[in-house]
matplotlib code that plots the C-alpha trace (Angstrom):
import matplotlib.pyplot as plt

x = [18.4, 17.3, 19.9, 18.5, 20.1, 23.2, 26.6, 28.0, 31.0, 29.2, 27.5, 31.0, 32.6, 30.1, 30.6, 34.6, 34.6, 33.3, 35.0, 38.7, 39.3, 42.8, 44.1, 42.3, 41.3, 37.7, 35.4, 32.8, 29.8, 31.2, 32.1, 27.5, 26.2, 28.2, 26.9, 23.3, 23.4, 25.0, 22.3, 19.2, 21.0, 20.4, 16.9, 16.1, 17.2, 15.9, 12.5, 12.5, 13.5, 10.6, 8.1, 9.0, 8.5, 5.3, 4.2, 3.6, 3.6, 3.4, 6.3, 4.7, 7.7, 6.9, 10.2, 10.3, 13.4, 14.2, 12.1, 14.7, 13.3, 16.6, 16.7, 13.0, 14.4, 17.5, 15.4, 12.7, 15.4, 17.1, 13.9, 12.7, 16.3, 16.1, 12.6, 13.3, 10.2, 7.7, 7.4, 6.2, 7.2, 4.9, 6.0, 3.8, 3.5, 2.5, 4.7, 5.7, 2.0, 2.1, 5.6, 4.3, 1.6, 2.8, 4.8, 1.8, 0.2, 3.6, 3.9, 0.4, 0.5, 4.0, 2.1, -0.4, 2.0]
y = [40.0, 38.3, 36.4, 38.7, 41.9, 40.1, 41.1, 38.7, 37.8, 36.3, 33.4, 32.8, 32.9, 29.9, 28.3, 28.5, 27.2, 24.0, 23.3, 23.8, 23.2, 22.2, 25.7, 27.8, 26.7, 25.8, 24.5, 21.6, 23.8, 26.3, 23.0, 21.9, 25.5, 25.8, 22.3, 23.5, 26.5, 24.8, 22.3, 25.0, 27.1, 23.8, 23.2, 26.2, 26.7, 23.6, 24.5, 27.7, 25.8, 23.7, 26.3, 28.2, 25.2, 24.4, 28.1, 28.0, 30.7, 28.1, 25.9, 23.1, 21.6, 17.8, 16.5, 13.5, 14.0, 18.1, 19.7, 22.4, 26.6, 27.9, 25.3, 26.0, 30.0, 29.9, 27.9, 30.5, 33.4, 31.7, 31.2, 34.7, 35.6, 33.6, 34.4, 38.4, 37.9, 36.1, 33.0, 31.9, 28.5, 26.3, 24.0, 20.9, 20.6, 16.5, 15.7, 12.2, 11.1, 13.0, 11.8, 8.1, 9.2, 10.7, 7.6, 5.1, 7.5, 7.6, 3.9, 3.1, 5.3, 3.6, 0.4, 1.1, 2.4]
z = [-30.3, -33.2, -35.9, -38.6, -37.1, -35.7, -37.0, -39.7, -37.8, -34.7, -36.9, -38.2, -35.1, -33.7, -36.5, -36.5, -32.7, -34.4, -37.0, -35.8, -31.8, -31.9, -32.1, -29.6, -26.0, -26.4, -23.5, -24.4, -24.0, -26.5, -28.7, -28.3, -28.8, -32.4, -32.9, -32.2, -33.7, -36.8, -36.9, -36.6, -39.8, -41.3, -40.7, -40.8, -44.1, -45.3, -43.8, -45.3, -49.2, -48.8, -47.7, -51.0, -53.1, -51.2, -51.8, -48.1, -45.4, -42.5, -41.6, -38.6, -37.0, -36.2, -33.8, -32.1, -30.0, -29.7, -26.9, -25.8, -26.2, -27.3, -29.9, -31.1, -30.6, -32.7, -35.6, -35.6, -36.0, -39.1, -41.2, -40.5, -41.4, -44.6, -45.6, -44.4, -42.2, -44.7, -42.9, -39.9, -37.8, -35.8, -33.1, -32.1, -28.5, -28.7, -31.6, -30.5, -31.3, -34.3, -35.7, -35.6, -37.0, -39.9, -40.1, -40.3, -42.9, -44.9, -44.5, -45.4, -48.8, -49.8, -49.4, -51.6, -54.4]

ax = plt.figure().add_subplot(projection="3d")
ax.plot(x, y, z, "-o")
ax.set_aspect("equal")
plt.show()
């Protein structure tokens, strides 16, 4: 199912397992999966901001450390839920060559600024 069609309340209820566990019994791998799903609305919306500035139908996902499918899943559902299906995410399958990379490049044009 994607996020798009998902009932409102669902997102909320991940959310709400996060934020308050002192009142309800909630196991630790309830506790990561709001966490993660928390963290992909987050990127996802960010990467979704930036593709509009941009003017951009392509959003390439460089990440050094996050190699998990449900994560790559879950942040693919919220920027077609954001962008109602105009935009498209790309994952990098070498990305830790490309992160440092991008890093040399940023580092080299700062220098010559």
């Amino acid at each position: 199912m994607c996020i798009r069609d998902s009932p409102k309340d669902i997102i909320a209820s991940c959310i709400g397992k996060a934020k308050d566990t002192g009142k309800l019994p909630v196991n630790d791998r309830d506790l990561v999966k709001s966490l993660i799903i928390m963290l992909c609305m987050n990127v996802g919306q960010l990467s979704y901001f930036y593709s509009e500035l941009e003017k951009t139908p392509t959003v390439l996902m460089v990440t050094n450390k996050v190699h998990n499918i449900y994560f790559n899943y879950i942040l693919n559902s919220f920027l077609d839920f954001w962008s109602k299906g105009t935009r498209k995410i790309l994952f990098v399958e070498d990305s830790p060559y490309f992160v440092a990379k991008g890093a040399a490049l940023h580092a080299q044009g700062a220098a010559q600024n």
